[in-house]
NUGUFI-929106 format. One record per residue: residue number from 1; residue in one letter; x, y, z of N, C-alpha, C in turn. Coordinates in nm, 4 decimals, always signed. Layout:
BEGIN
{NUM, "A", {X, Y, Z}, {X, Y, Z}, {X, Y, Z}}
...
//
This chain:
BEGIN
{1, "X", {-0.6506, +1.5314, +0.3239}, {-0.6555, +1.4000, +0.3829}, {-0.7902, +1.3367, +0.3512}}
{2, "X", {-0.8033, +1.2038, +0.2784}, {-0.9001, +1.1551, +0.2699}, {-1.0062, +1.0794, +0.3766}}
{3, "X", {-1.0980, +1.0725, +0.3908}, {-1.1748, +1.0296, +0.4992}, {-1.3136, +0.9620, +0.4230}}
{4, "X", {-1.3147, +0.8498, +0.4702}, {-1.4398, +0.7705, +0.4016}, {-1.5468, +0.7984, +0.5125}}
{5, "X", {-1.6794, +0.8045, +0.4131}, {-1.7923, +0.9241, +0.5151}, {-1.9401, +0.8377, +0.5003}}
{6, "X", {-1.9283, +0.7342, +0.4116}, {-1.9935, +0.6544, +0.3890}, {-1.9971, +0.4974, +0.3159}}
{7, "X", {-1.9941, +0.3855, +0.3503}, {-1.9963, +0.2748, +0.2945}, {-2.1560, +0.1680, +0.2978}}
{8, "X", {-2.1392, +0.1165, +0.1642}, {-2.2743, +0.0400, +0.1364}, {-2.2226, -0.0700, +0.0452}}
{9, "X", {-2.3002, -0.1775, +0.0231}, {-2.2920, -0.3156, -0.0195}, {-2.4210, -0.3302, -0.1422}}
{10, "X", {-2.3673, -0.3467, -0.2687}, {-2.4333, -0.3394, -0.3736}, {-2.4257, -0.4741, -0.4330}}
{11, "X", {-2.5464, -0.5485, -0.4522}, {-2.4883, -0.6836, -0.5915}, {-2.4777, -0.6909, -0.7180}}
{12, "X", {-2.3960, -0.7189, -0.7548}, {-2.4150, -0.7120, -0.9071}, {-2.4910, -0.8354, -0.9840}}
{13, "X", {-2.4817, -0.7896, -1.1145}, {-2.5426, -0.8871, -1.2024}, {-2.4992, -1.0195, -1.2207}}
{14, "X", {-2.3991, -1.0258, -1.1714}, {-2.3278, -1.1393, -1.1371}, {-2.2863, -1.2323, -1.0501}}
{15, "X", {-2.4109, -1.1653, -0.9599}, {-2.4722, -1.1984, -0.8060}, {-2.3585, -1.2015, -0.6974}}
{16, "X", {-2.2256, -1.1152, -0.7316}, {-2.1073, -1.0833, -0.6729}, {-2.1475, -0.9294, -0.5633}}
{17, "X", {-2.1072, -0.9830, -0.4100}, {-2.1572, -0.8412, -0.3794}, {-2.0029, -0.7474, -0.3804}}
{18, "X", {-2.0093, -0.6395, -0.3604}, {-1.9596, -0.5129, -0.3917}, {-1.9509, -0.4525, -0.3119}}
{19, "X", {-1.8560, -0.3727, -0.2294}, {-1.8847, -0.2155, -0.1206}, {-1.8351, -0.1485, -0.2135}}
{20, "X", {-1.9397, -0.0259, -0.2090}, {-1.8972, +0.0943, -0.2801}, {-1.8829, +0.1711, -0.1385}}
{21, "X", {-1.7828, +0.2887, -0.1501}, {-1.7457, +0.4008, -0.0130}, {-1.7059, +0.4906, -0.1036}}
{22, "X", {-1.7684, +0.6232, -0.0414}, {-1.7919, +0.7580, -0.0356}, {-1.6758, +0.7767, +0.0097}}
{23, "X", {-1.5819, +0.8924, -0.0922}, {-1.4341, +0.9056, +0.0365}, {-1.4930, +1.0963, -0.0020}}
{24, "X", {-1.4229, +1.1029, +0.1046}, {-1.4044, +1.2698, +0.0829}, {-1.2909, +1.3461, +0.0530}}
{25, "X", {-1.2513, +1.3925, +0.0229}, {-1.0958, +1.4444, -0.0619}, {-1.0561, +1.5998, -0.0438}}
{26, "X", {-0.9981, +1.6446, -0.0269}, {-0.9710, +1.7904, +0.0135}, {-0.8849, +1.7863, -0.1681}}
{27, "X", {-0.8433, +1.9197, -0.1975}, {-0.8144, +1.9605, -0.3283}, {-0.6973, +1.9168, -0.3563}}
{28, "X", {-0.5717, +1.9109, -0.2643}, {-0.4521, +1.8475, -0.2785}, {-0.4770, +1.6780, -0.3596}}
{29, "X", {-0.5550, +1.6458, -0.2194}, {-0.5879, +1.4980, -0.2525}, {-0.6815, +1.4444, -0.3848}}
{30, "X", {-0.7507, +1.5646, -0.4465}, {-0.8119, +1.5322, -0.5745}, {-0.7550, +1.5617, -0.6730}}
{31, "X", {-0.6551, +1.6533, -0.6469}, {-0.5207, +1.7005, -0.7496}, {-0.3848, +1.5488, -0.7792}}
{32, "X", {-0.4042, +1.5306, -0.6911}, {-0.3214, +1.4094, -0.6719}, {-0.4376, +1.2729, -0.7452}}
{33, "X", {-0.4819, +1.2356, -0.7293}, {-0.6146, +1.1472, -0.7414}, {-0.6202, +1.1710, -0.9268}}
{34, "X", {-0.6607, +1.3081, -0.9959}, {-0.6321, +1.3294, -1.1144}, {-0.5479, +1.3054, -1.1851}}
{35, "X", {-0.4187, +1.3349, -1.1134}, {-0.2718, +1.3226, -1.2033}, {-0.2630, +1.1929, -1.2021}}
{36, "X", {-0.2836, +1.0614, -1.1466}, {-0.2831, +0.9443, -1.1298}, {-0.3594, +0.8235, -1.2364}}
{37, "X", {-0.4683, +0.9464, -1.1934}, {-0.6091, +0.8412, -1.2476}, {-0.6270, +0.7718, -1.3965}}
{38, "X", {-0.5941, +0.8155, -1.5150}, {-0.5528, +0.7927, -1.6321}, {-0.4486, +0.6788, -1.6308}}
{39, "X", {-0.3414, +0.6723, -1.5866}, {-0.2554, +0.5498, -1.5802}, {-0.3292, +0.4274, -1.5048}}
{40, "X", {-0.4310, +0.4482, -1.4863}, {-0.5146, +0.3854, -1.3668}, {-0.5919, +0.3249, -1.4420}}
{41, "X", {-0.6704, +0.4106, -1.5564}, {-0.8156, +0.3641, -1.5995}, {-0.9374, +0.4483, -1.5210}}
{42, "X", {-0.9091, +0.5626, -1.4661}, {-0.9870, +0.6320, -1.3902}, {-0.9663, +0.6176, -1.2846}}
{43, "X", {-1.0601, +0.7348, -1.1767}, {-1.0269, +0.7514, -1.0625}, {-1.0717, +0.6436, -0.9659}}
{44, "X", {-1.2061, +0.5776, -0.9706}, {-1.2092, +0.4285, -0.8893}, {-1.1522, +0.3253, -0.8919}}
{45, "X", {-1.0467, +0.2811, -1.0233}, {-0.9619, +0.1748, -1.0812}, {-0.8338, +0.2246, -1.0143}}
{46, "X", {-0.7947, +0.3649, -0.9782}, {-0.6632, +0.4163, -0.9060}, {-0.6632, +0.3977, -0.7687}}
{47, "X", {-0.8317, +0.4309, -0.7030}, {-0.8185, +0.4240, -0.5910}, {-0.8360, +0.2797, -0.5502}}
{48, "X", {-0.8574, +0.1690, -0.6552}, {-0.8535, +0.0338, -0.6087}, {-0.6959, -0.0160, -0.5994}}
{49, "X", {-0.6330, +0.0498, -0.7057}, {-0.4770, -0.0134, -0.6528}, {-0.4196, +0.0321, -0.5881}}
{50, "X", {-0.4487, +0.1520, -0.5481}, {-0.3934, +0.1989, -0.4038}, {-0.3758, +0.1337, -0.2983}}
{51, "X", {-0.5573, +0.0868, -0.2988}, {-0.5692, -0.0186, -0.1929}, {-0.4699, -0.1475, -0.2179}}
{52, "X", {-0.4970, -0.1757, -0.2763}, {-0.4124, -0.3014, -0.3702}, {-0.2660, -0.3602, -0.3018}}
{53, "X", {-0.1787, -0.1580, -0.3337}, {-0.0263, -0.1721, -0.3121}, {-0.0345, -0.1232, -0.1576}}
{54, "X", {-0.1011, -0.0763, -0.1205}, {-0.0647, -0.0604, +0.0475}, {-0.1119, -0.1670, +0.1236}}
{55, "X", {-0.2320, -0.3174, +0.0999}, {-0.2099, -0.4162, +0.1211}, {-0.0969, -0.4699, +0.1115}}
{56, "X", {-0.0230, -0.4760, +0.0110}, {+0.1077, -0.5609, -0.0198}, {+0.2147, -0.5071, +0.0100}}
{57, "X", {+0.2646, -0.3735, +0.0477}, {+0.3296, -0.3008, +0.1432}, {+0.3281, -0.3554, +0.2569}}
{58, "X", {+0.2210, -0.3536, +0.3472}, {+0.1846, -0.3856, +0.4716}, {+0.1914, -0.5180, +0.4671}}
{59, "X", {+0.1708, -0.5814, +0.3695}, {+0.1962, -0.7592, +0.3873}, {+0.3668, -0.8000, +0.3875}}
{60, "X", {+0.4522, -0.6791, +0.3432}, {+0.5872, -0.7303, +0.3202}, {+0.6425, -0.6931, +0.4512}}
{61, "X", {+0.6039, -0.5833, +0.4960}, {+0.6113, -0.4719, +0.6117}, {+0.6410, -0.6016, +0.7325}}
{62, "X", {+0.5055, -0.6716, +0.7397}, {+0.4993, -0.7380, +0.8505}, {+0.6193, -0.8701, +0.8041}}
{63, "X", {+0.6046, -0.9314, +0.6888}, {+0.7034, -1.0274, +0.6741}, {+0.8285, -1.0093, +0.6848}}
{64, "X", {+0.9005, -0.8886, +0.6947}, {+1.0087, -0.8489, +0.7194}, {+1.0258, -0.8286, +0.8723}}
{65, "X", {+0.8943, -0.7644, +0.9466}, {+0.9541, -0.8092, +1.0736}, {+0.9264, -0.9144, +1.1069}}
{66, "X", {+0.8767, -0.9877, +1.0948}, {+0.8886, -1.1308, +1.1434}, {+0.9549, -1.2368, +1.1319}}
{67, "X", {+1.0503, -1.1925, +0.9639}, {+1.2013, -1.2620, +0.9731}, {+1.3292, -1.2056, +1.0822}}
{68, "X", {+1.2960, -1.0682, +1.0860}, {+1.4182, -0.9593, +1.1541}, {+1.3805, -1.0283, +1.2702}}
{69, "X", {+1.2699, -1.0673, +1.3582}, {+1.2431, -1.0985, +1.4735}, {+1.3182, -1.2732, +1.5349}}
{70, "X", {+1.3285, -1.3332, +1.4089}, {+1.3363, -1.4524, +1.3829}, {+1.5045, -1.5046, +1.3921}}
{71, "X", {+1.5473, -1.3903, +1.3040}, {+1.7015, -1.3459, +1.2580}, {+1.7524, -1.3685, +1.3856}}
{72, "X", {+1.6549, -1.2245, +1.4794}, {+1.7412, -1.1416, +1.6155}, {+1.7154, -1.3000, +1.7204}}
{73, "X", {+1.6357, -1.3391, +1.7228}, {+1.6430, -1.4791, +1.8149}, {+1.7124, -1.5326, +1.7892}}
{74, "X", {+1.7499, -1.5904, +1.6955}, {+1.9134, -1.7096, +1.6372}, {+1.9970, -1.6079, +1.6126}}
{75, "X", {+2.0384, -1.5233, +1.6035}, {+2.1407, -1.4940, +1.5588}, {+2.1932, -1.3375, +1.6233}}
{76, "X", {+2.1139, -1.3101, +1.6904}, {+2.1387, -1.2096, +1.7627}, {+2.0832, -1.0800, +1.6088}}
{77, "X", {+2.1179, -0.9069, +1.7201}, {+2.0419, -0.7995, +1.6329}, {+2.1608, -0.8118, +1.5213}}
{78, "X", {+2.1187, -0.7519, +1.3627}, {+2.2121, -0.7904, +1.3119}, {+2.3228, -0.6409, +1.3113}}
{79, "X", {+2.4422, -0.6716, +1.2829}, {+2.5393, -0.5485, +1.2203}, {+2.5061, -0.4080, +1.1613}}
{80, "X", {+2.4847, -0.3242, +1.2170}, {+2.4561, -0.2212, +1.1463}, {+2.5156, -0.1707, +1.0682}}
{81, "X", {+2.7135, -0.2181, +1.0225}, {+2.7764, -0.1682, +0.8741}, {+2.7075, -0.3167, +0.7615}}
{82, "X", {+2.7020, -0.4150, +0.8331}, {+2.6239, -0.5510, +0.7295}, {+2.5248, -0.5007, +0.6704}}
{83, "X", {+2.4346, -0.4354, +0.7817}, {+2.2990, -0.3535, +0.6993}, {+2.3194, -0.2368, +0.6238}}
{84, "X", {+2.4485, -0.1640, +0.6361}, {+2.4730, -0.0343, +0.5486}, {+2.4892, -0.1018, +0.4500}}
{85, "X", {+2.6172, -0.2098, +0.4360}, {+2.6248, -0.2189, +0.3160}, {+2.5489, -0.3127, +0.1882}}
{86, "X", {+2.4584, -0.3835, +0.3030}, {+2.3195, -0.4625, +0.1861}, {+2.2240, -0.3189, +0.1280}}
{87, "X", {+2.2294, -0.1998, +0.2365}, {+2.1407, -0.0833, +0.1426}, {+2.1990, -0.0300, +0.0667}}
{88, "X", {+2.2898, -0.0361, +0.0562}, {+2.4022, +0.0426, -0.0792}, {+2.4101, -0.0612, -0.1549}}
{89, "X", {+2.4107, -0.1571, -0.1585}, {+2.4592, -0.3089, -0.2505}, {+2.2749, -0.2807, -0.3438}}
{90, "X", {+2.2097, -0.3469, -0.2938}, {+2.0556, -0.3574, -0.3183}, {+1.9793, -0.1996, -0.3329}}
{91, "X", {+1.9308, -0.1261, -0.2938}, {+1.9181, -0.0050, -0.3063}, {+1.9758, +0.1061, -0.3319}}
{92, "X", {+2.0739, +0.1392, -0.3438}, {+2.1291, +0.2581, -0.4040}, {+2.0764, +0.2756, -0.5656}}
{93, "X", {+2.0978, +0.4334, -0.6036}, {+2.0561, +0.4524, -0.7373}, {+2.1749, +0.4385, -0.8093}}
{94, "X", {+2.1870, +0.3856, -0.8717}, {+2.3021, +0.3782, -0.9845}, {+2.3314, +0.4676, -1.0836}}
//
């Protein structure tokens, strides 16, 4: 499990500031971190889109409940075979 153990604020030459953070990594998590990192561009370019896609996870995350919330006010909770069959329609593997 990763755990950030230190963060600091650097400027660049481009008078853009920067946090760099110290994470700490147990061997699973640097084993994982390796196999990644190359499709990445290295291991700080991997751990930036990480960040990246679990922002935009969490940004859809919430936009989905806040339509479902929206839905369930007008229209009541919806069908649970309606919802089986939009996850088999849309998600299933083919």
């Amino acid at each position: 499990m990763a755990a950030i153990v230190e963060d600091m604020e650097t400027e660049g030459a481009d008078e853009t500031t920067a946090a760099t953070a110290t994470v700490r990594l147990d061997v699973a998590d640097r084993t994982l971190l390796d196999e990644i990192a190359p499709e990445f561009g290295g291991r700080s370019a991997a751990i930036k889109q990480a960040i990246a896609m679990l922002a935009e996870d969490h940004r859809r995350r919430r936009a989905l409940d806040a339509f479902m919330e929206e839905w369930s006010a007008e229209s009541g909770p919806p069908d649970p075979d309606d919802v089986a069959a939009m996850r088999e329609r849309h998600f299933s593997r083919r």
